[in-house]
C-alpha positions as CSV (number, residue, x, y, z in Angstrom):
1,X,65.0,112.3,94.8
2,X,66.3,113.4,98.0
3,X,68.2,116.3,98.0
4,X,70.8,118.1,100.6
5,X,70.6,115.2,103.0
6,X,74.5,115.3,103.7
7,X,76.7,118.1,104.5
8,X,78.5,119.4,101.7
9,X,81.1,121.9,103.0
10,X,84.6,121.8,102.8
11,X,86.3,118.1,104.1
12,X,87.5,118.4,107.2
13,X,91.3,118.7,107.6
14,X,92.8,119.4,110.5
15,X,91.7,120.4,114.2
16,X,91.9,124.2,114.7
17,X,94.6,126.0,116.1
18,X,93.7,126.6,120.2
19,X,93.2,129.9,121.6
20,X,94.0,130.5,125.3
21,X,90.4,132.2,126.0
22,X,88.1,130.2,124.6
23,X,87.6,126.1,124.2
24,X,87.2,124.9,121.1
25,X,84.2,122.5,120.6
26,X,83.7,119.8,117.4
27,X,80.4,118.3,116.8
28,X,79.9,116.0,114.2
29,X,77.4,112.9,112.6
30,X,78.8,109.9,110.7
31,X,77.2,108.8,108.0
32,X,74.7,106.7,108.3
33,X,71.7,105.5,106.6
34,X,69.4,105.0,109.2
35,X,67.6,108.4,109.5
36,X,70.5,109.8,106.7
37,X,67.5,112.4,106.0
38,X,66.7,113.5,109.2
39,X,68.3,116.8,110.2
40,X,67.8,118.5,113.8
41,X,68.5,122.0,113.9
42,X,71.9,122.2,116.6
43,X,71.4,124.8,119.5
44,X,73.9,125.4,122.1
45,X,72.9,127.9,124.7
46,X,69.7,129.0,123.3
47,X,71.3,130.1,120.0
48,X,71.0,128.4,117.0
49,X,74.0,126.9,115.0
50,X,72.6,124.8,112.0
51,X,71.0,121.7,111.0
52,X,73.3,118.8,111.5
53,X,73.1,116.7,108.3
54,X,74.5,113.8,107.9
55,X,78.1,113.6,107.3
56,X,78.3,116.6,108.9
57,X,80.0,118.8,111.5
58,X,80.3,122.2,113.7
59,X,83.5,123.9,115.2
60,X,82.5,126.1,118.0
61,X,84.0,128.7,120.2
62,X,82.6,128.4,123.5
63,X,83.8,130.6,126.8
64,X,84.6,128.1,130.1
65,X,81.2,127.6,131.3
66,X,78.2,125.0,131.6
67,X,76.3,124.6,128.0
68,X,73.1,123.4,127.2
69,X,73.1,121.8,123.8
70,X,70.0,120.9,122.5
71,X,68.9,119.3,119.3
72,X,65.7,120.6,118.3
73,X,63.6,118.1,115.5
74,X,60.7,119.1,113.4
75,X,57.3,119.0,114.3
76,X,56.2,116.0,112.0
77,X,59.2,113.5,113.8
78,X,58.5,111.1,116.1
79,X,61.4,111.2,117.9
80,X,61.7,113.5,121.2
81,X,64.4,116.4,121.2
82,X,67.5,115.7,122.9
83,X,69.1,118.5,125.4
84,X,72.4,117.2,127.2
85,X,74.9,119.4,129.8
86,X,78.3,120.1,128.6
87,X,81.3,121.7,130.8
88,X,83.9,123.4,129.0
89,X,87.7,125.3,130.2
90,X,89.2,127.6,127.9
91,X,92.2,126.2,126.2
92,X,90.9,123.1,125.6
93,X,89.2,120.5,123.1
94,X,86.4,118.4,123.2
95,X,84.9,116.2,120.4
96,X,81.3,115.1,120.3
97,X,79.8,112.3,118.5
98,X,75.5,112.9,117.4
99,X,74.4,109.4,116.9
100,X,71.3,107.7,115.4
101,X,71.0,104.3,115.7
102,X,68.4,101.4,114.0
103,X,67.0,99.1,116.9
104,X,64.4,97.5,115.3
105,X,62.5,96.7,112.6
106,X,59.0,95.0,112.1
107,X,57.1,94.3,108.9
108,X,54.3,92.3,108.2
109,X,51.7,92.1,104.9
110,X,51.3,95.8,103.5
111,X,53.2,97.8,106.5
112,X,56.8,98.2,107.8
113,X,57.9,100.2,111.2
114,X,61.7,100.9,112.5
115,X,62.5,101.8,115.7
116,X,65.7,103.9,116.6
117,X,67.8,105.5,119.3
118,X,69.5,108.7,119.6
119,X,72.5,109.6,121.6
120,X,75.1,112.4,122.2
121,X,78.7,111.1,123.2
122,X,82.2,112.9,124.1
123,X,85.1,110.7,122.2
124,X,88.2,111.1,122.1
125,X,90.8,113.1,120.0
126,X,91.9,110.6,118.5
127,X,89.0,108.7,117.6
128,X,87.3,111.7,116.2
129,X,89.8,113.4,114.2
130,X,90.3,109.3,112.9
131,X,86.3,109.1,111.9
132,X,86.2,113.0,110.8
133,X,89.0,112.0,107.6
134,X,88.1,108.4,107.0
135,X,84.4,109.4,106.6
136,X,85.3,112.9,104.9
137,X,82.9,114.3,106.9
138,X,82.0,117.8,105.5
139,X,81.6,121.3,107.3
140,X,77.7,121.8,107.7
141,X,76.6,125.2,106.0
């Protein structure tokens, strides 16, 4: 049994309210079952938020600056961690979409191997508060 592979905070519902000083930053994972299990711990600006699970997602306060977000896997994964560059202004919103993605799959007599992809978007408004509520995706604790 696999247990506490998806976030199970509170749904979200709406997109906080803005405040002039700071930008306000969502990052979120749809649910999906390749690598459903797999959760990287979420850093942005050498301080660690939580493990992203899947189904899951951060609000952040950020100031207007450069941030380095990086997210950080266990030892025992194969795949390598994934740092990106993201620019905020305060008074503003930004959406970001952590993706994992199956590429490929081989299987012969007695073993099986799946290959994957990983990738860190910006989407739009729109598009993210549409997949945030049709996917209840959950606040990650």
């Amino acid at each position: 049994m696999l247990i506490g592979c998806t976030a199970t905070g509170p749904a979200f519902d709406q997109v906080a309210e803005l405040k002039n000083e700071k930008a306000i930053v969502y990052i979120f994972r749809q649910p999906l079952f390749y690598k459903f299990g797999i959760c990287p711990d979420l850093i942005i600006d050498q301080k660690e938020i939580s493990c992203l699970k899947n189904k899951g997602f951060f609000e952040a306060e950020l100031e207007s600056a450069n941030h380095t977000v990086f997210f950080d896997k266990r030892a025992w994964e194969s795949d390598k961690d994934l740092r990106t560059n993201i620019s905020s202004e305060a008074g503003e919103l930004y959406f970001y979409e952590y993706g994992q993605i199956m590429t490929g799959m081989f299987a012969a007599p007695g073993s099986a191997s799946v290959s994957g992809a990983e990738d860190f978007y910006r989407k739009t408004r729109e598009h993210s508060v549409a997949m945030l509520k049709l996917n209840h995706v959950r606040l990650c604790l």
